[in-house]
N, C-alpha and C positions, 0 to 999 in steps of 0.2 A: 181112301181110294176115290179117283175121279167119276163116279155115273158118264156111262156116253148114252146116247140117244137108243142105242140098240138093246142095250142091259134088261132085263127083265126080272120083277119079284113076284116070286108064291106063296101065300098063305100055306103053312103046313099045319095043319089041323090035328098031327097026331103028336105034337109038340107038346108033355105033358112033369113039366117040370113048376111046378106051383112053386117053388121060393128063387126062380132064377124070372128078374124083371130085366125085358130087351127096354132098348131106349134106340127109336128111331127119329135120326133125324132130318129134317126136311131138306131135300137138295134144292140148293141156293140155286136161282139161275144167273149165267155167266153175262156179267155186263158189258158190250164193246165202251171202248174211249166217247165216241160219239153219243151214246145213250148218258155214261156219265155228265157228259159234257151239261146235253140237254135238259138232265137232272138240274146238277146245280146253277143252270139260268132259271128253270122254272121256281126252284125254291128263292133263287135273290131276287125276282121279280114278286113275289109273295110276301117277302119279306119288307121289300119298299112299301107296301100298301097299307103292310100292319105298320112301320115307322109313322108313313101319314097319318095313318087313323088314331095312332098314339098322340102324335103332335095334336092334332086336330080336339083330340077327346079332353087333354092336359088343359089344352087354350079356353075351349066352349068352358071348362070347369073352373078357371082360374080368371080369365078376360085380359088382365094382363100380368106379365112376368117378364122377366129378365132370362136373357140370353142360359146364363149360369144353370140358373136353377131349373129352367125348361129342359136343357143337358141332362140336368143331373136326376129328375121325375122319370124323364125317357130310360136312364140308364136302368132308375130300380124299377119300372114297368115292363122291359123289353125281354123275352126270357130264352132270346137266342145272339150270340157273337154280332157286334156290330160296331162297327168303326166311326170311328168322332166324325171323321171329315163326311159321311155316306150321311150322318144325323144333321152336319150343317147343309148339307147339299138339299136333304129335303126339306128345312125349316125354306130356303131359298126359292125353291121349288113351292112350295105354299104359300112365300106373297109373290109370287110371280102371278099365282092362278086366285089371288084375292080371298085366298081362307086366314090370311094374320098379315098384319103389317108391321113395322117397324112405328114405335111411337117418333114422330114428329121432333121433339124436345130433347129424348134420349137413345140413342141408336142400339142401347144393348137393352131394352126392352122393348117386347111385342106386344100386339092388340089383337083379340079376335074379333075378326069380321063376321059379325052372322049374316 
């Protein structure tokens, strides 16, 4: 049954049936498109933060690695859906802003910058 705004519940007090157990449950509130919407940008913007912070923590711990394996750290650290290319975009996005660079000599391994 749908709850509308106007529905009303009473505690009945003279309800006296000890081996009959109610299970009440909580009415979900109705989400417009727009709220979902807003939801899931707030979460993939959350989500970018913890990739950098993952990339970043991987780097500080290791100093340098290889493309691959930097991939593959993030994959068994990360413990929500995330897309290869969204993980390259942010390694790119971190030597843009000077937290890893690419080594010099080799282009599929980085360096962290402290």
């Amino acid at each position: 049954k749908v709850v509308d705004e106007d529905d009303s519940f009473v505690y009945n007090s003279g309800f006296e049936k000890p081996l009959v157990h109610l299970k009440i449950n909580s009415i979900q509130s109705q989400s417009t498109p727009e709220e979902k919407t807003e939801t899931t940008e707030t979460v993939f913007k959350e989500r970018v933060h913890h990739i950098d912070l993952a990339i970043v923590r991987i780097m500080k711990m290791r100093q340098m690695m290889t493309h691959s394996r930097l991939i593959t750290e993030l994959l068994e650290q990360l413990k929500f859906p995330h897309p290869i290319p969204l993980l390259k975009q942010r390694i790119e996005y971190l030597i843009e802003n000077l937290y890893i660079e690419r080594d010099p000599t080799n282009q599929q391994k980085y360096r962290y910058l402290a």
